[in-house]
C-alpha positions as CSV (number, residue, x, y, z in Angstrom):
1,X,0.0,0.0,0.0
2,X,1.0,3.8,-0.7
3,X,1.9,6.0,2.0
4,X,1.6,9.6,2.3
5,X,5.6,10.4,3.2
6,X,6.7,11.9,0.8
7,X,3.8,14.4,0.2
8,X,3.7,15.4,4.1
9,X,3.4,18.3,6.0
10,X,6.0,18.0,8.9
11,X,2.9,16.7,11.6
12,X,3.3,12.9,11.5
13,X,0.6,11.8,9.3
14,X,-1.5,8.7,8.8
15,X,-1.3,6.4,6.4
16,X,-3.2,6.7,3.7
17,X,-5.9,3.8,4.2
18,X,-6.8,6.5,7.3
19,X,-10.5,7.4,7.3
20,X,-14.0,7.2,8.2
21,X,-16.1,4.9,6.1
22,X,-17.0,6.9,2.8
23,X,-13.3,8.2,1.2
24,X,-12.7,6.5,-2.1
25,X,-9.0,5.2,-1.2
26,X,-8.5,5.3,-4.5
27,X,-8.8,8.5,-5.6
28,X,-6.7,9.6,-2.4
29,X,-4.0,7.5,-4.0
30,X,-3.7,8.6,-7.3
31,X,-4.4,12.4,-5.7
32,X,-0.6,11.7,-3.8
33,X,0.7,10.0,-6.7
34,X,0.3,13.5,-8.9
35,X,1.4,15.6,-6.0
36,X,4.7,13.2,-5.8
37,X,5.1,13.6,-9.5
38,X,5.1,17.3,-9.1
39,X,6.9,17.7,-6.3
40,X,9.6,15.5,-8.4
41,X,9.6,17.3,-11.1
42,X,10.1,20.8,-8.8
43,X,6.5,21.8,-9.9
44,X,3.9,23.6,-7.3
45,X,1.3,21.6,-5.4
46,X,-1.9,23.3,-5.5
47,X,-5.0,23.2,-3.4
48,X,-7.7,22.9,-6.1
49,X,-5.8,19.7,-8.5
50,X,-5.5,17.8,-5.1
51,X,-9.4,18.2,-4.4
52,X,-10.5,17.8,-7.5
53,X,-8.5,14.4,-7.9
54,X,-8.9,13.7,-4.2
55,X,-13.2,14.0,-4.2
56,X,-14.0,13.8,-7.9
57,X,-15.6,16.7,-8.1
58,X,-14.7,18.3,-11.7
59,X,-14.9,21.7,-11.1
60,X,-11.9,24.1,-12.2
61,X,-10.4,27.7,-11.6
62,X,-9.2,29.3,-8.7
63,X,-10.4,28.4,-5.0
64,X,-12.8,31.0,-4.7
65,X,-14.7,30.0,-7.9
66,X,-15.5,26.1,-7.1
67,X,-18.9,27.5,-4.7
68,X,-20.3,29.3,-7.7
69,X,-19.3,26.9,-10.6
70,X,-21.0,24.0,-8.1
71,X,-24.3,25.8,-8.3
72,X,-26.7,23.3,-10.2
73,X,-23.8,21.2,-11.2
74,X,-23.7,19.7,-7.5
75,X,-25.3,19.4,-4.3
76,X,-24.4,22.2,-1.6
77,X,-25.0,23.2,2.1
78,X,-23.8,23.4,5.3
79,X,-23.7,20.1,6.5
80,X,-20.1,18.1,6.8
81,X,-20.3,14.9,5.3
82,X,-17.3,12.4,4.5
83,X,-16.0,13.0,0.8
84,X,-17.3,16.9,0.1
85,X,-15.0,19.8,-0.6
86,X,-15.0,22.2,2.3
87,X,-15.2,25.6,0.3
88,X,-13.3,28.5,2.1
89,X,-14.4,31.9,1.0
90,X,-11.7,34.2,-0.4
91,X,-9.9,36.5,2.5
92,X,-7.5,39.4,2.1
93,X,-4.6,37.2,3.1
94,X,-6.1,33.7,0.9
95,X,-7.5,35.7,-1.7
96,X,-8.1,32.7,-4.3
97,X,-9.7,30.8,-1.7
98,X,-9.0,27.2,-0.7
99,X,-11.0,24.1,-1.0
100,X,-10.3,20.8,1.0
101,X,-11.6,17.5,1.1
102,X,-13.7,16.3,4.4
103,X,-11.9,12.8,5.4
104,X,-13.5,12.5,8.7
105,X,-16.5,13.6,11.0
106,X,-15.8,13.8,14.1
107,X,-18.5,15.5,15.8
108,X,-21.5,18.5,14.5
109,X,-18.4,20.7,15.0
110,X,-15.1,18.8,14.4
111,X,-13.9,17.3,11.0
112,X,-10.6,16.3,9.8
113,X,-9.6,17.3,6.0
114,X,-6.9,16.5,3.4
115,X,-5.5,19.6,1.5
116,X,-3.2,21.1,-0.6
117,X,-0.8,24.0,0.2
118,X,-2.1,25.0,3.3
119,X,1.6,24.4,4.1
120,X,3.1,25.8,0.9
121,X,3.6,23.0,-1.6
122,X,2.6,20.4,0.8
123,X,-0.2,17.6,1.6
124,X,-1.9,17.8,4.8
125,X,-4.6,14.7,5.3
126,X,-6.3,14.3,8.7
127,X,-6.2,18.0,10.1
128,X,-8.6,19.3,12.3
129,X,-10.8,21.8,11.4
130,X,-13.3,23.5,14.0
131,X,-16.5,25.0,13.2
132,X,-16.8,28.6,15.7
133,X,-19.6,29.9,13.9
134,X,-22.0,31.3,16.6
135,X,-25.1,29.6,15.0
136,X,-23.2,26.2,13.9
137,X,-23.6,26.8,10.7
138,X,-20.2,26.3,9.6
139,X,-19.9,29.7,7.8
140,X,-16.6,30.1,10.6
141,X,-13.6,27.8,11.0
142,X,-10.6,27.4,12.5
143,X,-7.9,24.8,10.8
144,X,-5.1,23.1,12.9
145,X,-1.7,24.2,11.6
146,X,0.5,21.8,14.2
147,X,-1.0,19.0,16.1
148,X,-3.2,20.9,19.4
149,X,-2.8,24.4,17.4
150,X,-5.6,26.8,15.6
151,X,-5.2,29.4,13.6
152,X,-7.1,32.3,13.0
153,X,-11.0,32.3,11.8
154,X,-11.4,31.4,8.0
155,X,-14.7,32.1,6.3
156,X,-16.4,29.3,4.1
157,X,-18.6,29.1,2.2
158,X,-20.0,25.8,2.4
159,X,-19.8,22.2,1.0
160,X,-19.7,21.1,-2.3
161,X,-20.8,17.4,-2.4
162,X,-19.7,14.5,-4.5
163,X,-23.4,13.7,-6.1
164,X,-24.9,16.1,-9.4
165,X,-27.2,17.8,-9.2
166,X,-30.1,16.3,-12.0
Protein backbone atom coordinates (compact mmCIF):
# COMPACT_ATOMS: atom_id res chain seq x y z
CA UNK A 1 0.00 0.00 0.00
CA UNK A 2 0.97 3.82 -0.69
CA UNK A 3 1.93 6.04 2.02
CA UNK A 4 1.65 9.65 2.33
CA UNK A 5 5.58 10.36 3.15
CA UNK A 6 6.67 11.95 0.76
CA UNK A 7 3.83 14.40 0.20
CA UNK A 8 3.70 15.39 4.11
CA UNK A 9 3.43 18.28 5.95
CA UNK A 10 5.97 17.99 8.92
CA UNK A 11 2.93 16.67 11.59
CA UNK A 12 3.32 12.87 11.47
CA UNK A 13 0.58 11.82 9.28
CA UNK A 14 -1.52 8.74 8.77
CA UNK A 15 -1.28 6.39 6.37
CA UNK A 16 -3.24 6.74 3.72
CA UNK A 17 -5.90 3.84 4.19
CA UNK A 18 -6.81 6.54 7.29
CA UNK A 19 -10.54 7.36 7.31
CA UNK A 20 -13.97 7.16 8.21
CA UNK A 21 -16.11 4.89 6.06
CA UNK A 22 -16.99 6.94 2.76
CA UNK A 23 -13.31 8.24 1.25
CA UNK A 24 -12.70 6.46 -2.10
CA UNK A 25 -8.99 5.21 -1.20
CA UNK A 26 -8.49 5.31 -4.49
CA UNK A 27 -8.83 8.50 -5.65
CA UNK A 28 -6.74 9.64 -2.40
CA UNK A 29 -3.96 7.48 -3.96
CA UNK A 30 -3.73 8.65 -7.34
CA UNK A 31 -4.37 12.37 -5.70
CA UNK A 32 -0.58 11.74 -3.76
CA UNK A 33 0.73 10.01 -6.68
CA UNK A 34 0.30 13.49 -8.87
CA UNK A 35 1.40 15.56 -5.95
CA UNK A 36 4.66 13.21 -5.76
CA UNK A 37 5.07 13.64 -9.51
CA UNK A 38 5.06 17.32 -9.10
CA UNK A 39 6.88 17.67 -6.30
CA UNK A 40 9.59 15.45 -8.36
CA UNK A 41 9.59 17.30 -11.09
CA UNK A 42 10.11 20.84 -8.81
CA UNK A 43 6.47 21.83 -9.85
CA UNK A 44 3.86 23.56 -7.25
CA UNK A 45 1.33 21.58 -5.45
CA UNK A 46 -1.93 23.28 -5.51
CA UNK A 47 -4.99 23.17 -3.38
CA UNK A 48 -7.70 22.92 -6.13
CA UNK A 49 -5.81 19.74 -8.48
CA UNK A 50 -5.54 17.83 -5.05
CA UNK A 51 -9.39 18.21 -4.41
CA UNK A 52 -10.50 17.77 -7.49
CA UNK A 53 -8.45 14.39 -7.91
CA UNK A 54 -8.93 13.75 -4.22
CA UNK A 55 -13.18 13.98 -4.23
CA UNK A 56 -14.00 13.75 -7.89
CA UNK A 57 -15.62 16.69 -8.08
CA UNK A 58 -14.75 18.30 -11.71
CA UNK A 59 -14.89 21.72 -11.12
CA UNK A 60 -11.91 24.12 -12.24
CA UNK A 61 -10.44 27.67 -11.60
CA UNK A 62 -9.23 29.33 -8.66
CA UNK A 63 -10.42 28.37 -4.96
CA UNK A 64 -12.81 31.02 -4.68
CA UNK A 65 -14.69 30.00 -7.89
CA UNK A 66 -15.46 26.10 -7.09
CA UNK A 67 -18.88 27.53 -4.70
CA UNK A 68 -20.35 29.30 -7.72
CA UNK A 69 -19.34 26.92 -10.58
CA UNK A 70 -21.02 23.98 -8.13
CA UNK A 71 -24.32 25.80 -8.29
CA UNK A 72 -26.69 23.27 -10.23
CA UNK A 73 -23.82 21.15 -11.18
CA UNK A 74 -23.71 19.75 -7.55
CA UNK A 75 -25.26 19.38 -4.27
CA UNK A 76 -24.39 22.24 -1.58
CA UNK A 77 -24.99 23.21 2.12
CA UNK A 78 -23.76 23.36 5.27
CA UNK A 79 -23.70 20.09 6.50
CA UNK A 80 -20.11 18.14 6.78
CA UNK A 81 -20.32 14.95 5.29
CA UNK A 82 -17.31 12.43 4.51
CA UNK A 83 -15.98 12.99 0.77
CA UNK A 84 -17.26 16.88 0.11
CA UNK A 85 -14.96 19.82 -0.64
CA UNK A 86 -15.02 22.24 2.28
CA UNK A 87 -15.16 25.56 0.31
CA UNK A 88 -13.29 28.55 2.08
CA UNK A 89 -14.43 31.89 1.04
CA UNK A 90 -11.70 34.22 -0.43
CA UNK A 91 -9.86 36.47 2.48
CA UNK A 92 -7.53 39.40 2.11
CA UNK A 93 -4.61 37.23 3.09
CA UNK A 94 -6.10 33.75 0.94
CA UNK A 95 -7.50 35.67 -1.68
CA UNK A 96 -8.14 32.74 -4.27
CA UNK A 97 -9.73 30.80 -1.69
CA UNK A 98 -8.98 27.22 -0.70
CA UNK A 99 -10.95 24.15 -0.98
CA UNK A 100 -10.34 20.76 1.00
CA UNK A 101 -11.60 17.49 1.12
CA UNK A 102 -13.70 16.32 4.44
CA UNK A 103 -11.85 12.84 5.36
CA UNK A 104 -13.54 12.51 8.74
CA UNK A 105 -16.50 13.57 11.00
CA UNK A 106 -15.79 13.75 14.09
CA UNK A 107 -18.47 15.54 15.78
CA UNK A 108 -21.47 18.46 14.52
CA UNK A 109 -18.36 20.74 15.04
CA UNK A 110 -15.09 18.83 14.36
CA UNK A 111 -13.94 17.31 11.03
CA UNK A 112 -10.58 16.25 9.76
CA UNK A 113 -9.57 17.27 5.96
CA UNK A 114 -6.94 16.53 3.44
CA UNK A 115 -5.53 19.60 1.53
CA UNK A 116 -3.24 21.10 -0.56
CA UNK A 117 -0.85 23.96 0.20
CA UNK A 118 -2.12 24.99 3.30
CA UNK A 119 1.62 24.40 4.06
CA UNK A 120 3.07 25.75 0.89
CA UNK A 121 3.61 22.98 -1.55
CA UNK A 122 2.56 20.44 0.77
CA UNK A 123 -0.20 17.65 1.56
CA UNK A 124 -1.86 17.83 4.82
CA UNK A 125 -4.63 14.70 5.29
CA UNK A 126 -6.27 14.27 8.69
CA UNK A 127 -6.22 17.96 10.07
CA UNK A 128 -8.56 19.28 12.33
CA UNK A 129 -10.80 21.75 11.45
CA UNK A 130 -13.31 23.46 14.01
CA UNK A 131 -16.48 24.99 13.24
CA UNK A 132 -16.78 28.62 15.70
CA UNK A 133 -19.57 29.85 13.92
CA UNK A 134 -22.05 31.33 16.61
CA UNK A 135 -25.14 29.60 15.00
CA UNK A 136 -23.17 26.24 13.88
CA UNK A 137 -23.57 26.79 10.75
CA UNK A 138 -20.19 26.29 9.56
CA UNK A 139 -19.91 29.65 7.79
CA UNK A 140 -16.56 30.12 10.61
CA UNK A 141 -13.61 27.76 10.96
CA UNK A 142 -10.59 27.38 12.48
CA UNK A 143 -7.93 24.78 10.81
CA UNK A 144 -5.12 23.06 12.94
CA UNK A 145 -1.72 24.20 11.63
CA UNK A 146 0.48 21.77 14.23
CA UNK A 147 -0.97 19.03 16.12
CA UNK A 148 -3.19 20.86 19.42
CA UNK A 149 -2.78 24.40 17.37
CA UNK A 150 -5.57 26.78 15.58
CA UNK A 151 -5.17 29.43 13.58
CA UNK A 152 -7.13 32.27 13.02
CA UNK A 153 -10.97 32.30 11.82
CA UNK A 154 -11.40 31.44 7.95
CA UNK A 155 -14.74 32.14 6.31
CA UNK A 156 -16.45 29.32 4.14
CA UNK A 157 -18.59 29.12 2.23
CA UNK A 158 -20.03 25.84 2.44
CA UNK A 159 -19.79 22.24 1.00
CA UNK A 160 -19.75 21.14 -2.32
CA UNK A 161 -20.76 17.36 -2.40
CA UNK A 162 -19.66 14.54 -4.51
CA UNK A 163 -23.45 13.68 -6.09
CA UNK A 164 -24.94 16.08 -9.41
CA UNK A 165 -27.19 17.77 -9.21
CA UNK A 166 -30.07 16.25 -12.01
Amino acid sequence: MLTATAACSTRPQPDIRYASEGIDLNRRAMALREVRTLQNKGARVWCVPFARNASGIEIRGNANTWWGKAAGLYGRGREPVVGAVMAFAATSGMSMGHVAVVSEVVTDRIVRIDHANWSRNKVSLGMTVEDISPRNDWTSVRVESTPGAFGKAYPLNGFIYPSRVN
